[in-house]
N, C-alpha and C positions, 0 to 999 in steps of 0.2 A: 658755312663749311660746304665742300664740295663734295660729293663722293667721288671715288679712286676703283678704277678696275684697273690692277694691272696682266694683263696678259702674255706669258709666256708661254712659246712651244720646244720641244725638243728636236731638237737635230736641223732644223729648217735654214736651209740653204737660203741667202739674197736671189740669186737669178733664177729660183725657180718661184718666184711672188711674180716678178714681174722678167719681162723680157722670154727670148725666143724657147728657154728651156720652161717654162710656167706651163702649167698645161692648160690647153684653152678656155676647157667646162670652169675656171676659178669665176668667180661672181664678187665673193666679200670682200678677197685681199686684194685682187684690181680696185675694187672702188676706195679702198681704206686708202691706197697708195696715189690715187686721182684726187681724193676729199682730204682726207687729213692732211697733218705736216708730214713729210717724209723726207728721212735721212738716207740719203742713195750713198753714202761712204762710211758706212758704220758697223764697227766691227765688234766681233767680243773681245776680251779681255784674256780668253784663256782659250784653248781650244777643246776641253770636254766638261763636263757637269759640272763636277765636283768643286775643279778649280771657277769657273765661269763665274757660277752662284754666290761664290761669298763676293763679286762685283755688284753683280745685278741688285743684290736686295743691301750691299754697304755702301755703294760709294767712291770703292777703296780697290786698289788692285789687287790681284791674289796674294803678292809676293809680302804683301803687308801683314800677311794673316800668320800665326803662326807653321798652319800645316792645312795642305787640303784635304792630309787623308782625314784627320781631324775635326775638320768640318768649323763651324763660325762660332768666333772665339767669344768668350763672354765676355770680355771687357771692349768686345766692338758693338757701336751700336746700330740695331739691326731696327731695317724703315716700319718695319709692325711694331716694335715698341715706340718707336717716338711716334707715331700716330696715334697709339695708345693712350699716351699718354697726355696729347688733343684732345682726346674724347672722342675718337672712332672707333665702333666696330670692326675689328679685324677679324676676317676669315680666308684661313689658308687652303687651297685644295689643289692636291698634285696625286701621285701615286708612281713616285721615280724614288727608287731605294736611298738613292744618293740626299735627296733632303731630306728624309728622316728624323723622327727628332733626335736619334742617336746621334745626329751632325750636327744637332741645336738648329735647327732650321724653324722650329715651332716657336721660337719666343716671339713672345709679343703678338700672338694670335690670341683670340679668346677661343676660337674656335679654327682646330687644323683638322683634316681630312685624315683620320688613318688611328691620330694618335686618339681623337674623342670620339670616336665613331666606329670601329673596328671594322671591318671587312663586311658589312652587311651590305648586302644586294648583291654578294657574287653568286654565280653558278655553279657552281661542279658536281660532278659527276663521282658516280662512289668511287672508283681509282683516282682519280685524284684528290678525293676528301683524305684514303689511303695513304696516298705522297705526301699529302701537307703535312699529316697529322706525324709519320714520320722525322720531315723535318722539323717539325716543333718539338719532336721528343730527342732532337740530335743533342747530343751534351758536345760540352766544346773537343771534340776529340776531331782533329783533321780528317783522321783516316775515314769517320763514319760521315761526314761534310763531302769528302771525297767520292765516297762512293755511290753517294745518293745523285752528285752532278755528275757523275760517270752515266748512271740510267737514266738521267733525263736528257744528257745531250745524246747517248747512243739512241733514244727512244725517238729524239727528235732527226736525227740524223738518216738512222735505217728508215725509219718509221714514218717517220713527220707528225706524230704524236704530240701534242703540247701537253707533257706532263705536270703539275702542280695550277696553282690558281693561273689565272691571267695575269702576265708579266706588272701590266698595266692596267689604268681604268679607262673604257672607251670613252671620247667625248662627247657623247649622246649622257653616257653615265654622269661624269662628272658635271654636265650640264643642271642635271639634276639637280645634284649637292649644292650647287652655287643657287641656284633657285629659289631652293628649300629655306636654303639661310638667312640668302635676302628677304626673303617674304615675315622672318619674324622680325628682325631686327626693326627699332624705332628712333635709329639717330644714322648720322652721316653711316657709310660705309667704306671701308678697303677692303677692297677682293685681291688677293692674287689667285692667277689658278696656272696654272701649267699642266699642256697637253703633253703626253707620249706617244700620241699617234704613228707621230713620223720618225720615231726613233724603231730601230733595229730590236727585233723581229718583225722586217714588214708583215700585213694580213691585207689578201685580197678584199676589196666593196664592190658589192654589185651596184653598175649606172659610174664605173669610173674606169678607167684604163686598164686596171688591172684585174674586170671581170673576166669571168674565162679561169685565171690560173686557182688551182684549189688551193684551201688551205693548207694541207699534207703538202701541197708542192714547198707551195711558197714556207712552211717550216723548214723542211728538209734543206731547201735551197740555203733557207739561213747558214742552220750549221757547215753545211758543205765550206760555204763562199767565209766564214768566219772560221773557219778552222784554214783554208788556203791562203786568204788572205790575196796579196797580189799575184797566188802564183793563179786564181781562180778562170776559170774559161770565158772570152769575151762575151759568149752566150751567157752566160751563168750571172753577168754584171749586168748586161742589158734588161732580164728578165728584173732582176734587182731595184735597179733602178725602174722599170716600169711599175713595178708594185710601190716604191716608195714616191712616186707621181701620184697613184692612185691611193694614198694614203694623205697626199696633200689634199685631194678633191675633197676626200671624205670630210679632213677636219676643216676644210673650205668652206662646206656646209653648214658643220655644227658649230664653227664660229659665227656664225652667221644667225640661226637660229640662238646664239648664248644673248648675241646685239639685242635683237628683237625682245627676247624674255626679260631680261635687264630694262630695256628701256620701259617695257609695261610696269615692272615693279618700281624700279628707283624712278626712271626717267632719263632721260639721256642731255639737257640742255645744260644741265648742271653735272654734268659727270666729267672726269678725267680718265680719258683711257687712252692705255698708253700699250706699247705690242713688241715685240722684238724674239729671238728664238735665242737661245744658249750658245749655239757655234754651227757651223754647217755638217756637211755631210760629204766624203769621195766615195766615187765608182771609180777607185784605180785610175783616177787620172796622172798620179805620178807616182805608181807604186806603193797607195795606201784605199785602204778601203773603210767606211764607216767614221770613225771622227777619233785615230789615236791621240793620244795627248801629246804629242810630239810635233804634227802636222800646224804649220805655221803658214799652208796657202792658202787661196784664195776663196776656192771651194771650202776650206773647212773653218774662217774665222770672220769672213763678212756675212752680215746677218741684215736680215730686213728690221727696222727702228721705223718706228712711229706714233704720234701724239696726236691728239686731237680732244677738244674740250674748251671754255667757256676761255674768251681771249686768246683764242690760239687760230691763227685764220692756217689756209692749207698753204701748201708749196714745197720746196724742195730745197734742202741745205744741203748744197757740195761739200762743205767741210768737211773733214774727218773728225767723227764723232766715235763713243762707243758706250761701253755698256756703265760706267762708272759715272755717265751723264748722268744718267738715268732719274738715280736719287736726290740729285738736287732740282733736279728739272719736278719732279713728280712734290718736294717739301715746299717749292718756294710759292707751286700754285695752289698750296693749302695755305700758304701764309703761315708758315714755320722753317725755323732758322736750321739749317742742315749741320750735321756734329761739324767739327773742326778737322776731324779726322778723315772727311770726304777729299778725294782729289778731282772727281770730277765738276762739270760745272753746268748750271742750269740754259739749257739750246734752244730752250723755246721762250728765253726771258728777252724782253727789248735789247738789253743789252751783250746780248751774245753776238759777236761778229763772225756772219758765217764766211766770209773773204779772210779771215785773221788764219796768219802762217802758220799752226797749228800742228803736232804732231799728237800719235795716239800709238799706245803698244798694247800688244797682246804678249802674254807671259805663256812657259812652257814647263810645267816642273815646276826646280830650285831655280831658283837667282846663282847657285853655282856653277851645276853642271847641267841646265836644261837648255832653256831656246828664248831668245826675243825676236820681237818682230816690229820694226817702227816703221811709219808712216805717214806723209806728210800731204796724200792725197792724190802724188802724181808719182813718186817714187816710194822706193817703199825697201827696207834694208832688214834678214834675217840671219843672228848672229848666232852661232853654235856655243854658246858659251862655256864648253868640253874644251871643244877645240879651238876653239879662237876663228874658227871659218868665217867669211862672211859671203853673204848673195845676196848682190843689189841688184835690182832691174826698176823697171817701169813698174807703175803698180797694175795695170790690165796686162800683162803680157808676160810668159813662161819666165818663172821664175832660174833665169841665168843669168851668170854674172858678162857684166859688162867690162871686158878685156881693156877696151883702151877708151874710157870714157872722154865724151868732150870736156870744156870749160864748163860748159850749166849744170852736164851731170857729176863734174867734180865738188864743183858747191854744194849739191843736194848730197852726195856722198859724206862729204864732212860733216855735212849737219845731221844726217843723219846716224852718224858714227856717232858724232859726239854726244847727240841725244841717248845714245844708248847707252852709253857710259856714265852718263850721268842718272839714268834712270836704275841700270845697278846699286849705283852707289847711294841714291836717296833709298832706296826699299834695305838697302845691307845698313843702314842707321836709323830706319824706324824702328821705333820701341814694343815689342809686341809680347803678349804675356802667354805661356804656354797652360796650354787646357790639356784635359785627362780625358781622351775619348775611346772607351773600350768596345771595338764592335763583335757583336756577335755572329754567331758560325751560320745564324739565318740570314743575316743581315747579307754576309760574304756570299752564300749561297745565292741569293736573290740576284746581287751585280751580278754574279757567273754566267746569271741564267741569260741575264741580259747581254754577254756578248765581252763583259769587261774584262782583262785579262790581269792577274793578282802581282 
């Protein structure tokens, strides 16, 4: 049996891993994308957490699921129980609201970050032990939920104050926890771990592009540019984006250091790790900032994918790939048969044709009134499913429709219309069982803080 690291980050753009927007100081993800396998066309499944995650850890596309606010259904099966149930070690580590085990995210871990371990090793300081302690004394009353995120965004806003714990855990920290775990454990392992680094609320690192800006700024700036939204000042974006650069470097590092610590405890010859980030990220490139769920471009749904581990040489798959690979690619090199309920397929096995005509969606929302987005690698078709809209283009090139397309891009048009029609209609006759998920007024609190909007 192999050991399994799989590695997810938040928010992480494809072109800033590699190519002209990357920023230079990177070290680990240049080489991951040189040595490993790597997927240069590989997108998520959805464009923000919530919905993304019941892909990445099923198999299966959101739309299959009963609900994203809902979170992972119990009658889906989730890759920490069926590893489990191989006889691996499963330990989960994140500190993103949205996987909570309130969203059933924790099955089939023996061990998750948050839920068996409680908040030890934070910091705070007596005002914000003050703040927290209030919001765990909030009874579900909106009004009093209200009011509390009223003084932490004005606190953040006027102020630049980061009021209550840290949004997230750093990856220096979580580093730890993964460490900690492996060093007891006495049989194969699964790790998942997911970074929040690069998700919104940037924080400036000293030795990265974004030294220089303080922390008060770079708060303040948050709320400012998340309360504007596109209407925010092109300074105000740029600074943004430089701290979200300099938040890549940092987790650049402590990915780097997680390699290193792992391969001294497990070893690395026999490992499967595998990397990919939940959806990307806009600076207002076309009117959207940070990753709505609605945002079906380029910037906010290609994501960097990559494999690497025992029978798996390096190079590069053009195909369009995505996050629903994932699971069968990560069961078939444990030598375990993947549920029947997966749609994706395993990209790193002999028989994956990466030249095969291929198409992949990302979902938006409902299957009724949200968004698809299909792609066949060279074109790429986004359908308002409100409106019945559609915007076809090329898939590198400004999402506008093409008025008077030629012969080749009427074929790819068709196919890719009809693909999407039919990808409606296969998720409107999957059978799916509806789960009882009550979140509470911390939990809602927590997303707010994070920038999510209700």
């Amino acid at each position: 049996m192999k050991n399994i690291v799989f590695i997810t980050v938040d928010s992480l753009r494809a072109d800033y891993v590699s190519g002209p927007k990357a920023p230079a100081s990177l070290e680990t993800l240049p080489r991951m994308t040189e040595e490993w396998l790597t997927c240069s066309t590989a997108y998520a499944n959805a464009p923000y957490t919530k919905q993304s995650f019941l892909s990445i850890l099923s198999g299966s596309y959101p739309w299959t699921f009963e609900s994203a606010e809902t979170g992972f259904d119990p009658d889906r099966v989730h890759i920490a129980e069926r590893l489990s149930e191989e006889g691996y070690a499963t330990g989960g580590f994140h500190s993103n609201t949205y996987l909570s085990p309130t969203y059933n995210y924790d099955r089939g871990f023996d061990y998750y970050l948050g839920r068996d371990s409680g908040d030890d090793g934070d910091t705070e300081s007596r005002l914000t032990s003050l703040f927290n302690t209030a919001v765990e004394r909030a009874v579900a009353t909106e009004e009093l939920s209200d009011l509390i995120y009223w003084t932490y965004q004005n606190a953040g806003k006027r102020l630049g104050i980061q009021l209550g714990s840290n949004l997230y855990k750093p990856a220096e920290e979580l580093n730890q926890h993964i460490v900690n775990w492996t060093q007891r454990q006495s049989k194969p392992v699964f790790i998942w771990a997911h970074y929040m680094d690069v998700h919104n609320p940037y924080y400036p690192h000293e030795g990265t592009v974004s030294e220089g800006i303080s922390r008060r700024r770079a708060v303040k700036l948050f709320h400012k540019v998340n309360e504007q939204r596109s209407e925010a000042a092109e300074g105000d974006i740029d600074t943004l984006e430089r701290l979200y650069r300099g938040e890549i470097e940092y987790f650049d590092r402590q990915l780097g250091n997680l390699l290193e610590r792992l391969d001294e405890t497990i070893g690395s010859e026999e490992t499967l790790l595998v990397f990919t980030s939940d959806h990307g990220e806009a600076f207002n490139e076309k009117g959207r900032v940070f990753h709505p769920g609605s945002a079906l471009y380029e910037e906010n749904i290609r994501v960097p994918m990559m494999i690497d581990g025992p029978d798996i040489s390096g190079g590069e798959i053009e195909s369009p790939v995505s996050h629903i690979d994932l699971v069968p690619t990560i069961l078939n090199r444990a030598g375990i048969e993947a549920p029947k309920s997966v749609d994706g397929r395993d990209i790193a096995g002999y028989d994956f044709d990466a030249t095969s005509d291929r198409i992949v969606f990302t979902e938006s929302y409902d299957h009724e009134d949200g968004g698809l987005m299909g792609t066949d690698g060279e074109y790429k078709l986004i359908r308002d499913l409100e409106t019945g809209e559609d915007l076809f283009c090329r898939r590198n090139s400004e999402p506008e429709k093409i008025n008077q397309p030629d012969e080749t891009e009427s074929i790819a048009y068709d196919r890719l219309a009809g693909a999407l029609d039919d990808h409606v209609q296969s998720v409107t006759n999957a059978e799916v069982a509806a789960t009882d998920g009550e979140i509470s007024e911390n939990v809602r609190l927590q997303l707010r803080k994070l920038g999510y909007k209700e």
